[in-house]
N, C-alpha and C positions, 0 to 999 in steps of 0.2 A: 504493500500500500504506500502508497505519498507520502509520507510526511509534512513536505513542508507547506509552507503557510501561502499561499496570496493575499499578496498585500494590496491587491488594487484591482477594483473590476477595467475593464479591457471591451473593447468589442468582437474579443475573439470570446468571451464566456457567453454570450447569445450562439453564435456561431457553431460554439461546441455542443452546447446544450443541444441545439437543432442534430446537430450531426449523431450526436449520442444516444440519441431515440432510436435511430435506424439503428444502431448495433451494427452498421457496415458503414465502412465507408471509402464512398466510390471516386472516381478519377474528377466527375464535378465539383465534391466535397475539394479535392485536394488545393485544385486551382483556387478555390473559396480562399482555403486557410492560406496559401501563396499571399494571396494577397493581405491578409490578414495579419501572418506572420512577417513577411515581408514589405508590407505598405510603408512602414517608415524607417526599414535599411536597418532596425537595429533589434536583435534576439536574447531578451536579459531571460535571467532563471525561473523567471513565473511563467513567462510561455510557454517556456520548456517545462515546464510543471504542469501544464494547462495539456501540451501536447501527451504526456502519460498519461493524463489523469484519463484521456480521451482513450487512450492505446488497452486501457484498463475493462473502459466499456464497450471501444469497438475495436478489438482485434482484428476483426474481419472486415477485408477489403479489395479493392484491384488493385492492381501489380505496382499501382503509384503513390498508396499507402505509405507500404515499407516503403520506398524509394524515399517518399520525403521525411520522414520519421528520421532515415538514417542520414541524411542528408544536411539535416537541419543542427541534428545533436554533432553530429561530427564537424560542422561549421562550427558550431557555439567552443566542444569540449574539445578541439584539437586541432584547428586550423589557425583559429584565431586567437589561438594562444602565443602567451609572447616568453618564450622561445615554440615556435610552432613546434607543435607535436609531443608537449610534455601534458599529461594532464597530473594534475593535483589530487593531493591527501583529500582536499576541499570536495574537488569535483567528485571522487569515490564516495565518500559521503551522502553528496546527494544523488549519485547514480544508486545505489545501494538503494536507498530509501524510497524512491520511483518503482525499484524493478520488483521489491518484495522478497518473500522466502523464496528460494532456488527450486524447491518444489514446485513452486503455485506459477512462477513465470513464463509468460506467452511464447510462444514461439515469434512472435514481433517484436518484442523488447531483446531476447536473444539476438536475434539477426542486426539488432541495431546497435547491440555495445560488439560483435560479431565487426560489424564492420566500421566503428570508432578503434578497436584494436591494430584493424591490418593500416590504417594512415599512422596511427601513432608512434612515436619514436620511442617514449617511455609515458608506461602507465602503472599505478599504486597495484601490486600482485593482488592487494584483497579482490580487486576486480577479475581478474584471473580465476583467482580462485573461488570466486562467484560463479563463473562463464563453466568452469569443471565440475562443479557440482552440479548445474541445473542439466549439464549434460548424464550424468550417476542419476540422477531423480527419472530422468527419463527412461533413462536403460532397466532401470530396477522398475519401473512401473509396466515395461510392456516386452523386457525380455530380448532384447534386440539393439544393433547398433546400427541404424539407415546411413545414407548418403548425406544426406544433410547433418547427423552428428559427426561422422568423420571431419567432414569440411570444418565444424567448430572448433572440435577438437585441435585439430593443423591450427585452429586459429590461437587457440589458448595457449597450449602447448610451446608451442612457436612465438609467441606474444613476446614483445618488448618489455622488460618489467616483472617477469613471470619467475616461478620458484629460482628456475636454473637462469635463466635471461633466456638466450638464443639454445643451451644446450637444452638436453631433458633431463630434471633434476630427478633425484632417490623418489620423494612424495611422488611425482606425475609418471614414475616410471609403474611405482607399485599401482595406482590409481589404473591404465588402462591393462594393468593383469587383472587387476579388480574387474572393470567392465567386461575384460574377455571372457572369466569365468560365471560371470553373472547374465549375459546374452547365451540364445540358444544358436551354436554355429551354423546352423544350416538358414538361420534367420538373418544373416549378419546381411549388412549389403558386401559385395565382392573385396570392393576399395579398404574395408576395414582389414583384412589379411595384411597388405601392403605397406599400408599404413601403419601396424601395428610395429610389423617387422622393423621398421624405418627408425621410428620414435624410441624401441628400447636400443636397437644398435645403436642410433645414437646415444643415448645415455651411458652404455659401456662405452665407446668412444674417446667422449667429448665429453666428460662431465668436467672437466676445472669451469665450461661457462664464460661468457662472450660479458665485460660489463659497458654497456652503452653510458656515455656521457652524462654527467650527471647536469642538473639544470643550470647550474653554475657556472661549471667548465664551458657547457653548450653556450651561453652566452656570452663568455670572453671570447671562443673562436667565432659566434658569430659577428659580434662587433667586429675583429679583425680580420677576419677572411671574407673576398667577396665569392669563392666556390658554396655555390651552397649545393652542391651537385649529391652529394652523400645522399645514399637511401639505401636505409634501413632494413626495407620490405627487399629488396634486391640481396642484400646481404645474407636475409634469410633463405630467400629462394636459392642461395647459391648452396645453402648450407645442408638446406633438405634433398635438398636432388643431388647430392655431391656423392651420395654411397659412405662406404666406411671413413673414408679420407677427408672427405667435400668438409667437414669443420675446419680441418686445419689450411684446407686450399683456401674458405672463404676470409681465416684470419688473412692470408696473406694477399689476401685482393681487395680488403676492405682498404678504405684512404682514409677513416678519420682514426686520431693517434697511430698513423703508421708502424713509430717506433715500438708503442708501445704491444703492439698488433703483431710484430713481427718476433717479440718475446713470447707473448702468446702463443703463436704460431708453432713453434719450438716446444714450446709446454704440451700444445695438444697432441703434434707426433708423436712425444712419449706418451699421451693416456690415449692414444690408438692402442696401445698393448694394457689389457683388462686387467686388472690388479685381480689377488687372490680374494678379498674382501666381494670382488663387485662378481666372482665365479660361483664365491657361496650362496650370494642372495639368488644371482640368477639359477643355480641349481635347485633352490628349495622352493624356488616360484614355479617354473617352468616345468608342465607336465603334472600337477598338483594330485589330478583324481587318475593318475595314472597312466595316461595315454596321451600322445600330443592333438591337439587339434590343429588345421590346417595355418592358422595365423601362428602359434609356434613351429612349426615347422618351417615356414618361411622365416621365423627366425633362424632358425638354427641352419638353411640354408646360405643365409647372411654370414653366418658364424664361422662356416664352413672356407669361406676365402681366411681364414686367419689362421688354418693349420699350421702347427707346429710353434705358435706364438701367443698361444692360449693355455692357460692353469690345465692342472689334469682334469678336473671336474669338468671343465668346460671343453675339453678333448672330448673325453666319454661321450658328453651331449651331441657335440660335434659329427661325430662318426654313428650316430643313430642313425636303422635304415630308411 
């Protein structure tokens, strides 16, 4: 539920009231509020309060709903931030307090802090781990992982700000062994196998973690640099599609703190080789009720390029038929 307060009636609360009777709302509604929201160029926290409270009673809509839903919030919580693309302790707060228990949230409000994450450069983990949990609620409610939780998940997981930052940290590694054991496999959508595979190899990998600029530092190079070419979301992309290695290639392709990038870079070659610590946990996770399902097995396929440079435990898995 909302929390917070409106301070001042608007002629967008006639507007919404009308629209929130229907319980849908449609691509005329949208243009309506366009101009509603945007008639005088400027979007403070109560419209944006106004616009949930709205997402609350009409979830349901045409395909221009969400559009400007996400559209609008990612304007306010991450564009027009000064350093663009940090949001705040502040702004978690009131996202939190809009979206409700993790349980009860729309699949609207998902899709829209869904897509305030993938622009953001850094955002407060509770959001993260808001965006993980309501994806668990859903899994445990209906027994399955779709295509559209995947895609969150990449987004969470992968998220600026997140347990691990860029890597996959211990919590979200253990979390989607949780989801795999709690979905029925034959229910999964295809992409969840892939996916799955991806996200814990990373985590044996790459777990020392990518730390993005904090708001501070982001500010001094912004003041003094005019490149502002760095992106973030690219850095990521290089890291997920990169296979076992792609961590340590994306440290050495990323441009912002070079130097410091390139120490990294060095660090993460070495945690390409799995420590004993990280052989244990993966052995007493993996295969739990005895038998692999098809997303461990694609792990262990993965696993399979690191013969002879893996703990014995994780040999043994390794050489499974």
């Amino acid at each position: 539920m909302i929390h917070s307060k409106i301070a001042r009636e608007t002629p967008m609360h006639a507007t919404l009231k009308a629209i929130s009777e229907k319980a849908h709302v449609s691509t005329e509604d949208v243009l309506r509020l366009r101009r509603e929201v945007f008639g005088d160029h400027v979007v403070d926290r109560d419209e944006i309060a106004l616009l949930f409270r709205l997402a609350e009673q009409a979830p349901a809509g045409d395909r221009e709903w969400a559009q400007f839903l996400a559209e609008v919030t990612t304007d306010f919580f991450v564009r027009q931030k000064t350093p663009a693309g940090y949001m705040t302790e502040e702004d978690a707060d009131f996202l939190l307090a809009c979206f409700g228990p993790a349980e009860q949230t729309s699949a609207l409000k998902i899709e829209t802090l869904c897509h305030m994450l993938r622009e953001a450069r850094q955002v407060p983990a509770r959001l993260i781990d808001f965006g993980l949990a309501t994806v668990k609620a859903h899994v445990l409610a209906d027994g399955r992982v779709d295509a559209c939780e995947v895609e969150r998940l990449r987004t969470f997981v992968f998220a600026a700000g997140g347990d691990g930052n860029v890597a996959v940290s211990q919590a979200e590694a253990e979390l989607l062994f949780d989801l795999n054991d709690l979905s029925r496999e034959g229910d999964n959508d295809p992409t969840w196998i892939a996916f799955f595979a991806l996200a814990i190899s990373n985590h044996l990998m790459a777990h020392i973690g990518y730390q993005p600029l904090s708001r501070e530092e982001y500010l001094r190079v912004e003041q003094n640099m005019a490149d502002h070419s760095v992106n973030v979301g690219g850095f990521m992309g290089r890291m997920a599609n990169g296979g076992l290695s792609g961590f340590a290639t994306a440290f050495r392709k990323d441009t912002t703190r070079r130097d410091q990038n390139e120490a990294r870079a060095a660090q993460a070659a070495e945690a390409e080789k799995v420590t004993s610590s990280e052989a244990d946990w993966l052995a007493d996770r993996i295969g739990r009720d005895g038998s692999y399902c098809s997303a461990e097995r694609a792990l262990i396929v993965r696993l399979r390029e690191l013969r002879g440079e893996l703990p014995p435990k994780l040999e043994a898995i390794a050489a499974q038929p």
